[in-house]
N, C-alpha and C positions, 0 to 999 in steps of 0.2 A: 733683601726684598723690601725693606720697613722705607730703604732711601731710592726705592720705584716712584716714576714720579706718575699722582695717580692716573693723568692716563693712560699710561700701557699699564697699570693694573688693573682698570677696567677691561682693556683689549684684553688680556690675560684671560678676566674672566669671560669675555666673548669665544674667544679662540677653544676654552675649554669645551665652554656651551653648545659650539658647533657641531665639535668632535662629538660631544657624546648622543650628538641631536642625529648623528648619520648613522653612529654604532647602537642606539635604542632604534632604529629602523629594521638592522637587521636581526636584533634579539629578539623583538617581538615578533618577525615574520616567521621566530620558531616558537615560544614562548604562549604566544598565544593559544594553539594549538598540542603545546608540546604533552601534558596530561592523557591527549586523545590518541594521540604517536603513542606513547609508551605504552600503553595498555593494548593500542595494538599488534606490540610486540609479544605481548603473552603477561606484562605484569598486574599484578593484584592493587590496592591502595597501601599494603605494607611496604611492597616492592616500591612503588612510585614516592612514598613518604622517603624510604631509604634513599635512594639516587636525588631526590630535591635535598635531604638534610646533607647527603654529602656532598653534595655539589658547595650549600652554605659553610659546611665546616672545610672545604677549600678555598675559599673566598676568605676566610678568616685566616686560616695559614699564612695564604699567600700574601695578605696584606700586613702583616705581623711582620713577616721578613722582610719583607720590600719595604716596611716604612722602618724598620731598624738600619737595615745597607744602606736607605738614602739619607739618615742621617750620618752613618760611618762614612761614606763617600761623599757627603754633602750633593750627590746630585740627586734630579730627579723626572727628567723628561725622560731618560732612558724606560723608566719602568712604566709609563706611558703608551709609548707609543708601543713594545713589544705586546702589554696586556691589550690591547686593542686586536693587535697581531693575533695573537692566540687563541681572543676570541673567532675570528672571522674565519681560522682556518678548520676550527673545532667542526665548526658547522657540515664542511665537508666529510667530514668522520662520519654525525650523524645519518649523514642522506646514502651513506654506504654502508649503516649498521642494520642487522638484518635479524637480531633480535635485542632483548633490553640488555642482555648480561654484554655483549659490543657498547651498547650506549655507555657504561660506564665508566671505562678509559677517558673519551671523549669528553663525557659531563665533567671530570677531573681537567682535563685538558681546557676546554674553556671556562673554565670557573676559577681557573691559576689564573686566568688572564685580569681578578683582579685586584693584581700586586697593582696596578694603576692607583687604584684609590686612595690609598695613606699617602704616597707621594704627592698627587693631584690636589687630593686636599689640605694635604701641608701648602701647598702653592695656594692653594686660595685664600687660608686662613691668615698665613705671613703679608697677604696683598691686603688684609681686609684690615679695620678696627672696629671694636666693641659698637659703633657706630653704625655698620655695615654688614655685618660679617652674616648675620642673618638672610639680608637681603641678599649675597651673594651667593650664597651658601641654597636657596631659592633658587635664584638663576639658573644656575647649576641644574637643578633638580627640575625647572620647570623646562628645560630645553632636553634633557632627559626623556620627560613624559613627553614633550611635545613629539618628539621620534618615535617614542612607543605608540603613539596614536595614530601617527602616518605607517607605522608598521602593522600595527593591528588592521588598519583599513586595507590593505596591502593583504594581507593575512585572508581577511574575509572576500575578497576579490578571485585572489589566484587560487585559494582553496577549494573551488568549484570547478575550477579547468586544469590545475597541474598536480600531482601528487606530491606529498609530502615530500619525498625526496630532490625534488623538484626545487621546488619551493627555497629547501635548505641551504642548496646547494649556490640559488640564486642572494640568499640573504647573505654570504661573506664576503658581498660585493661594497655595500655601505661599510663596513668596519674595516676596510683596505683604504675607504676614502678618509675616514678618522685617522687614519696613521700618519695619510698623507701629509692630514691638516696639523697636527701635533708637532713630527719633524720639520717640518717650513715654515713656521708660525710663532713656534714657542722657543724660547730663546734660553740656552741652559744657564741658571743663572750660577754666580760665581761664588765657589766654596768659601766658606772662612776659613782663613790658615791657623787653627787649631785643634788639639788634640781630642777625639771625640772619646771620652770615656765609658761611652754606653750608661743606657737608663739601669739605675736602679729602683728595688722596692721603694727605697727611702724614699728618692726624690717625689713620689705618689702621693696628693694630698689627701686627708680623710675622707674629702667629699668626692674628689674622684674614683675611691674606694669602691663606696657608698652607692654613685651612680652606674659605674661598674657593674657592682653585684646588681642592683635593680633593671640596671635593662637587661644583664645575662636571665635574670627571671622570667621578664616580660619576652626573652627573645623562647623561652623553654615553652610559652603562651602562643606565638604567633608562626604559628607553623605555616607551610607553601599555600600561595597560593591555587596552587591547583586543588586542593579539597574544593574552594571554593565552585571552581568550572564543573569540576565533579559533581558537585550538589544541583548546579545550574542546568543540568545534562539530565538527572536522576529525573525532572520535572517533565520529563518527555520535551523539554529545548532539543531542537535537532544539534548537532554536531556546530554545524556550518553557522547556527544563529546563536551560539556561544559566544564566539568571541565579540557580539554586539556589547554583552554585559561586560564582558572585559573589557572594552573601548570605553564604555560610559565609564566606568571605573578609571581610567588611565586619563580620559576628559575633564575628570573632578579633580584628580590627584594634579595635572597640569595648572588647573586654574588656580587652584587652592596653595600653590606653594609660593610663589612671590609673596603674594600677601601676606602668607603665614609664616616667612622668614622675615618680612618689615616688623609683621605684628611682637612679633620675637625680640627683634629690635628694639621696641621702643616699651612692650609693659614686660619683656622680659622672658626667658626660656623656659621655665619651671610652669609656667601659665598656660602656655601652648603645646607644652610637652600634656599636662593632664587633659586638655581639651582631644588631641588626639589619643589618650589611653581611652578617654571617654567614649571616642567613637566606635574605639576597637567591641567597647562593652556592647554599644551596639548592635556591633554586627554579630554578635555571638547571642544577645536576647533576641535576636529579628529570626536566626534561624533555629535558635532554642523553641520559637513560639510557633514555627512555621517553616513549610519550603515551600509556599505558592510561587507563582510569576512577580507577583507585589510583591512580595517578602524577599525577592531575590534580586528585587530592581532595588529595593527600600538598601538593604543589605553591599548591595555594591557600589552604591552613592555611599554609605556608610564609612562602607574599607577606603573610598577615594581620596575623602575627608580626611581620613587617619594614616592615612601614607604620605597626602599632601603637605599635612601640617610635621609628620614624626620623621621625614629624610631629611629637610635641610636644620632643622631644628637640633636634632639628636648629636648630629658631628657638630655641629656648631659649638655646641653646650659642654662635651668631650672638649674642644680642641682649647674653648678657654679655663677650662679647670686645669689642662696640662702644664707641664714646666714649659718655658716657651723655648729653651732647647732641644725639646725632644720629643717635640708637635708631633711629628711625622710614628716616631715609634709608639709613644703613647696612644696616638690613634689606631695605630696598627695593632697593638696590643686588647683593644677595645675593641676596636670589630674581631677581632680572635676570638675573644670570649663569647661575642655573639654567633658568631659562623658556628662554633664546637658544640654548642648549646642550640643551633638551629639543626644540627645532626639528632639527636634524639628527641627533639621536638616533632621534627616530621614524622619519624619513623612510628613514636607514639599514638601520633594522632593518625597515623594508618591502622596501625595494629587497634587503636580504642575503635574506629572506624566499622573495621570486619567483624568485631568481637558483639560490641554493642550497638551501633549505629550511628547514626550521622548526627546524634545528642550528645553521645560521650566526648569527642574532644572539644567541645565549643562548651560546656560548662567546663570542662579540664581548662582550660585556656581563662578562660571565662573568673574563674577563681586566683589563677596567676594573677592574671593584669590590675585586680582588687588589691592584692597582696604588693606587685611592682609600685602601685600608686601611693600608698601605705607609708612605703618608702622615702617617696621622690618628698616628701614631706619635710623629709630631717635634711635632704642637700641644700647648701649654704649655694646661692646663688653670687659670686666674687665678678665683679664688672666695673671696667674704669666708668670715671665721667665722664663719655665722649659724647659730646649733643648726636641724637639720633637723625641720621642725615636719609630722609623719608624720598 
């Protein structure tokens, strides 16, 4: 990949951008809504924390494996375009599940689908240099949001005229067209013909130890989003004017990520990594102090901030701490740890939820992300000198 000439590694990273710009269209046309769905099935917030932390602790699985097989088989568009697959057909599950305990085959079934990610972003990070890889890594994530926000509008449109099932069944229509785009577009690139030994402990640097543990902390902190709509909804927000906040949120996260994968670039990852813990602190004093209307707009500009600047930033920062033979699994082993770790986080912050209120897990969280930043102190930040290409 390092002798692509740069540009079809650009294209590369356009081609990805598309793909996942069509399959964030049909996630959010469930996602947005989906907190509202599941309780309408009969679940509690312990119920709803458990099926979002498992859904995250499949997503960590399945990227663990998929990014270890695609370093053992050297490829990796296959696991691409199937997670896409996966996803879109999951959705038909949901719109024929007819209570929550059905939803959760399903929730497992599309959340396998993303073995995609350690593959996808070994491709992006083997196309990028210490120069770039920020900004691309941005790109990525800002075409991402950009689909969530045509989905969320999507979302708030047909939610008034079709029912949820409805809806669902129409959203596995975009992630059919990702699959499209991925097999025709993205070109399987060519194995090295040598022996793959599989990662070991050893080959794991102190620091990527280190950042390991600290985001697995900060991931035990940042539990589903869905509390959040929850909270939005407790305000007397009707149902239907929910997912407005979730769009403003998905519009700040959008804008916020280019920028904040350049800014990455050039004064460095440790920098922007605390500026979004920073904002995370926010959104947890905004609703520690409050759940008005302001406080819930204040709050979701907050989280947009801190998703914008913490997704392209966070694998960035993972992918160059890694051995550069073992991109794909080390990443994969990384999001593991956070997927496993986002399982008893939600379910936590459910059960602190019913127990004590909608204050217990946002200082529980609240005291994590102090704790993760603490941390991120002692990571040696390793970067060539590659001029920062803005």
């Amino acid at each position: 990949m390092t002798d692509t000439p740069p540009k079809k590694r650009r294209r590369l990273v356009t081609v990805f951008g598309f793909a996942s710009f069509f399959h964030d269209i049909g996630s959010e046309m469930v996602f947005s809504v989906w907190p509202f769905f599941v309780q309408s099935l009969g679940a509690d917030m312990a119920i709803l924390g458990l099926i979002d932390g498992l859904g995250n602790a499949v997503v960590s699985i399945s990227q663990a494996i998929s990014g270890y097989i695609s370093d053992r088989i050297r490829k990796r568009k296959v696991f691409v375009w199937i997670g896409y697959l996966l996803g879109g057909i999951s959705r038909v599950g949901y719109a024929f599940s007819s209570s929550w305990q059905m939803l959760v085959p399903f929730r497992i079934f599309d959340r396998s689908g993303k073995m995609r990610g350690s593959p996808r972003d070994a491709i992006i990070s083997e196309a990028s240099n210490d120069g770039n890889r920020g900004k691309n890594f941005g790109t990525l994530r800002f075409m991402d949001n950009l689909g969530a926000v045509i989905g969320i509008i999507i979302a708030i449109v047909l939610v008034r005229h079709l029912s949820y099932r409805t809806m669902f069944l129409l959203a596995g229509i975009p992630s059919l067209i990702a699959v499209g785009i991925v097999m025709y577009f993205v070109p399987e690139a060519k194995g090295e013909k040598k022996i793959f030994r599989g990662i070991r402990f050893s080959d794991l640097t102190p620091d990527l130890w280190l950042y390991t543990a600290l985001s697995g902390i900060f991931s035990l902190a940042s539990f589903s989003y869905s509390f959040l709509l929850i909270a939005a909804s407790g305000e007397g927000i009707s149902i239907g004017a929910v997912p407005l906040l979730y769009l403003l949120f998905t519009v700040v996260a959008a804008v916020v990520s280019i920028p904040a994968g350049k800014l990455a670039d050039k004064i460095g990852r440790k920098k922007v990594l605390f500026l979004s813990l920073l904002c995370w602190i926010g959104v947890c004093l905004t609703l520690l102090h409050g759940t008005s209307f302001l406080s819930m707009v204040i709050a979701f500009v907050l989280y947009g901030l801190h998703k914008g600047a913490l997704d392209p930033v966070q694998k960035t920062f993972a992918a160059e701490l890694a051995p550069k033979e073992f991109v794909a699994s080390a990443l994969g082993g990384f999001q593991m740890v956070l997927g496993l770790l986002s399982l008893p986080a939600s379910l936590f912050a459910g059960l602190l939820w019913d127990r004590y209120g909608l204050s217990a897990p946002f200082l529980f969280s609240l005291i994590l992300t102090v704790v993760a930043g603490f941390l991120l102190l002692f990571v040696h930040e390793k970067r060539s000198k590659t001029v920062y290409a803005g």
